[in-house]
N, C-alpha and C positions, 0 to 999 in steps of 0.2 A: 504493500500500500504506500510507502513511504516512497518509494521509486518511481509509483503513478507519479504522484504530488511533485514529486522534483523535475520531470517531464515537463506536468503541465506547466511549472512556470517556471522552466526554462524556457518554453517555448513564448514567452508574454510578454515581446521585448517590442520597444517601440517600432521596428522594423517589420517585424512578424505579423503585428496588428495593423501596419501599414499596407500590406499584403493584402491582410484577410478582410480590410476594408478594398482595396481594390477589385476584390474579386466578389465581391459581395455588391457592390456597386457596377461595376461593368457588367455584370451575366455574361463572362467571353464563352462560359461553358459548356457544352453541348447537353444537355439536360429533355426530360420527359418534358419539362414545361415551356423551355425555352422555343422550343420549335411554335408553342402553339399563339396563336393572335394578341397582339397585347391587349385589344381590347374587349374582350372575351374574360382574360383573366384579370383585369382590374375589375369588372360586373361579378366574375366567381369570386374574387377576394371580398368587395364589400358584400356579400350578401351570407358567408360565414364568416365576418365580421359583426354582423348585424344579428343573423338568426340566433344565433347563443345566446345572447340576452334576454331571449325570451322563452327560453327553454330549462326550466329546472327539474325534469325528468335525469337523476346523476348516470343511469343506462345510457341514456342518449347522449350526454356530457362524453361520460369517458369512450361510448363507439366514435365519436365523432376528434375527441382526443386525439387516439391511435391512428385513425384515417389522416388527420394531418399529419401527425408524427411522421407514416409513412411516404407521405407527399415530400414533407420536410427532409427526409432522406436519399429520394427520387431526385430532389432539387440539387442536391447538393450542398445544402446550407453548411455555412461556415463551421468549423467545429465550436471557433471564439463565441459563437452567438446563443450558439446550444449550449454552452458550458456558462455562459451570465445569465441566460433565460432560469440553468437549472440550481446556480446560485443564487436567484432574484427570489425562486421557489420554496428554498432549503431556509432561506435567512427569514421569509414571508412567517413559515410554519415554528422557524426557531422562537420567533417573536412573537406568537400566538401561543406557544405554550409555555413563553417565561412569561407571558400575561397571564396566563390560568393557573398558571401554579402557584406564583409570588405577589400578586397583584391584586388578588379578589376577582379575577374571573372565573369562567367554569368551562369545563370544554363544549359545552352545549351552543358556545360563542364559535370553538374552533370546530366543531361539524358545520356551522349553519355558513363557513367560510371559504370553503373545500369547495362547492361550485363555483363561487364566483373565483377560484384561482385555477380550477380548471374550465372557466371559461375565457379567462386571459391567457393561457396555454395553448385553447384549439385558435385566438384572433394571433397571438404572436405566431404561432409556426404558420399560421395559412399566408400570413401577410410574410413572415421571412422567406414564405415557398416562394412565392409571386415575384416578391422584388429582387429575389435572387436571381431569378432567372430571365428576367427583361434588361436590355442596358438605357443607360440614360435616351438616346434617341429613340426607341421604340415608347417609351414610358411619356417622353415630350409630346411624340406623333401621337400615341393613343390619347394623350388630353387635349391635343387640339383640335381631332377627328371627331370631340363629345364637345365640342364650342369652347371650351376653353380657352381665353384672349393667347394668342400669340408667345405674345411678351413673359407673361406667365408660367407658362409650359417649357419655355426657352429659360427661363429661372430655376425651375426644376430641374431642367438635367443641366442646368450650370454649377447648382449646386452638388449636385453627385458628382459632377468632375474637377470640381474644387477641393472636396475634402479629404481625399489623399494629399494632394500638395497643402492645405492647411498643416497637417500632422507632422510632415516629411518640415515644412517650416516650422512650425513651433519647435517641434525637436531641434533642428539647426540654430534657433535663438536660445532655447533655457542653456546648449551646449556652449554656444557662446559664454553665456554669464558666467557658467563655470567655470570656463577658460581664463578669466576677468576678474572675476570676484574671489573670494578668500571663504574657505571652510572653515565651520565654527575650531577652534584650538581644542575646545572639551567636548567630548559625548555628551553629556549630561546621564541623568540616570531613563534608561529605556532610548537611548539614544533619542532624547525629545528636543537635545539643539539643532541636531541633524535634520529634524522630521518638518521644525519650523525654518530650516535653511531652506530645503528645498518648494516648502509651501509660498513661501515668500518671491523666489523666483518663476512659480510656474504661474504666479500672477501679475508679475510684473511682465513675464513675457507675453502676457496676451496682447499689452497695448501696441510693439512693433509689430507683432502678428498683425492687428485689424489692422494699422496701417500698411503693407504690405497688398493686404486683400486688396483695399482700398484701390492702388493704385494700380493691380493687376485687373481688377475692376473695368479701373475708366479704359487703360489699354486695350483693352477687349470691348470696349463699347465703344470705343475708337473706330477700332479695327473692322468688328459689323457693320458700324454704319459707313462707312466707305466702300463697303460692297453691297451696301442695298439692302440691309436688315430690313428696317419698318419698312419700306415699298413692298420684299418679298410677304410680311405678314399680311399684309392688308391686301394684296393681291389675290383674287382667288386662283387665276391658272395659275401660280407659282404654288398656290395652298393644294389646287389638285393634282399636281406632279409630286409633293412632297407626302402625299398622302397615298400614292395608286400604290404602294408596295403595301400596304394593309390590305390584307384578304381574308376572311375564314375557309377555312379548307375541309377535309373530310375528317381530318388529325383533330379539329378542333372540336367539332362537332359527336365524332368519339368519344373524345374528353370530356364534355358537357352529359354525355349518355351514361356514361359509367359514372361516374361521379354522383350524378341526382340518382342510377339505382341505388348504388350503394347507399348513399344518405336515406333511401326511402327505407331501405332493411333494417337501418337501424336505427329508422325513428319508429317501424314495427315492430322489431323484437323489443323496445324501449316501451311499449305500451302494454307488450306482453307479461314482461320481467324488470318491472319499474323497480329501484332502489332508491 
């Protein structure tokens, strides 16, 4: 067990998480979901997004758990995102029952709270399936194909391509400081002058950070509008050529079939063998 742990974070180096936000962000992957229309799967993402909230049959919860789980794993999802989802989980229930034990509650609080954390379980995987496996351009074209203004959509996927270079930058400034600045002389006890060394610089690094964004910002709204940004948005044959690669296909329509049986099976066996 001790060798798992040392693994994992070995592996949880700003570099690594640099990665695993690229790949989590581009969809370069070849995946079950990636093949299929992005606009298909934004409509399947918000509507088991939405349906769990009003479903507290815990049968149906946990069939519908596992089925994204499985999705989630079809996808490809990052291991980084599984492993903070199943920390976000662990630390949720730690905390519920240092409430019930030491606090004056009772577990009657932590049963009636087990839906609603597996219902943010089926919306996190379904929604990690989806956007894992779309890249910023197909995720832009699918909002602007549903009217979504232009400028907007073109916001969204600027920001998915921004925030690998935010990270890859911030990292290159807090490094800097160190380089510049001076390590406290004494540990203190729990190493807490160390813990307030490095707090201190990773917020002082955010202000070069925004200005940096800032300025790669304007250079790039420079740069579109030079080539005819706003005209191509406002354009409609410029909007109909950027749009004719969206098609739904037979792949898609598959997907949509199996998917609503399966969900139909197991909102009947959840009516049969309700818990």
């Amino acid at each position: 067990m001790l060798n798992v742990f040392q693994k994992l974070f070995s592996k949880l180096s700003v570099e690594n998480i640099k990665i695993e936000l690229m790949r989590t962000a581009y969809g370069t992957e070849e995946t079950v979901l990636s093949r299929l229309d992005p606009r298909m799967l934004i409509v399947w993402s918000l509507f088991f997004t939405t349906v769990p909230w009003f479903i507290h049959n815990m049968t149906i919860l946990i069939g519908l758990a596992v089925l994204m789980g499985v999705l989630a794993y079809m996808a490809r999802v990052s291991p980084l995102l599984i492993v903070l989802l199943i920390i976000g989980v662990i630390s949720q229930f730690t905390y519920l029952i240092f409430v019930a034990l030491f606090l004056g509650g009772t577990f009657t609080a932590l049963l009636a709270v087990i839906p609603l954390t597996i219902k943010i379980m089926i919306i996190s995987l379904s929604s990690m399936a989806v956007f894992t496996s779309m890249d910023p351009e197909k995720f832009s074209d699918a909002l602007l194909s549903f009217g979504v203004p232009g400028k907007f959509s073109f916001g969204v996927s600027y920001g998915y391509r921004m925030l690998p270079i935010l990270i890859e930058e911030y990292q290159s400034i807090i490094q800097s400081f160190r380089l510049r600045g001076k390590m406290p002389a004494k540990k203190g006890i729990l190493y807490w002058r160390y813990i307030v060394y490095f707090l201190k610089i990773s917020v002082l690094a955010f202000y070069p950070m925004m200005l940096n964004t800032a300025k790669r910002t304007r250079t790039t709204v420079e740069a579109l509008e030079i080539r005819g940004f706003s005209y191509s948005e406002e354009n409609d044959l410029a909007k109909k050529l950027k749009l004719k690669a969206l098609k739904m296909n037979k792949y898609d329509y598959q997907f949509v079939a199996i998917t609503s049986v399966i969900t139909i099976c197991i909102i009947n066996i959840g009516m049969f063998y309700p818990l």
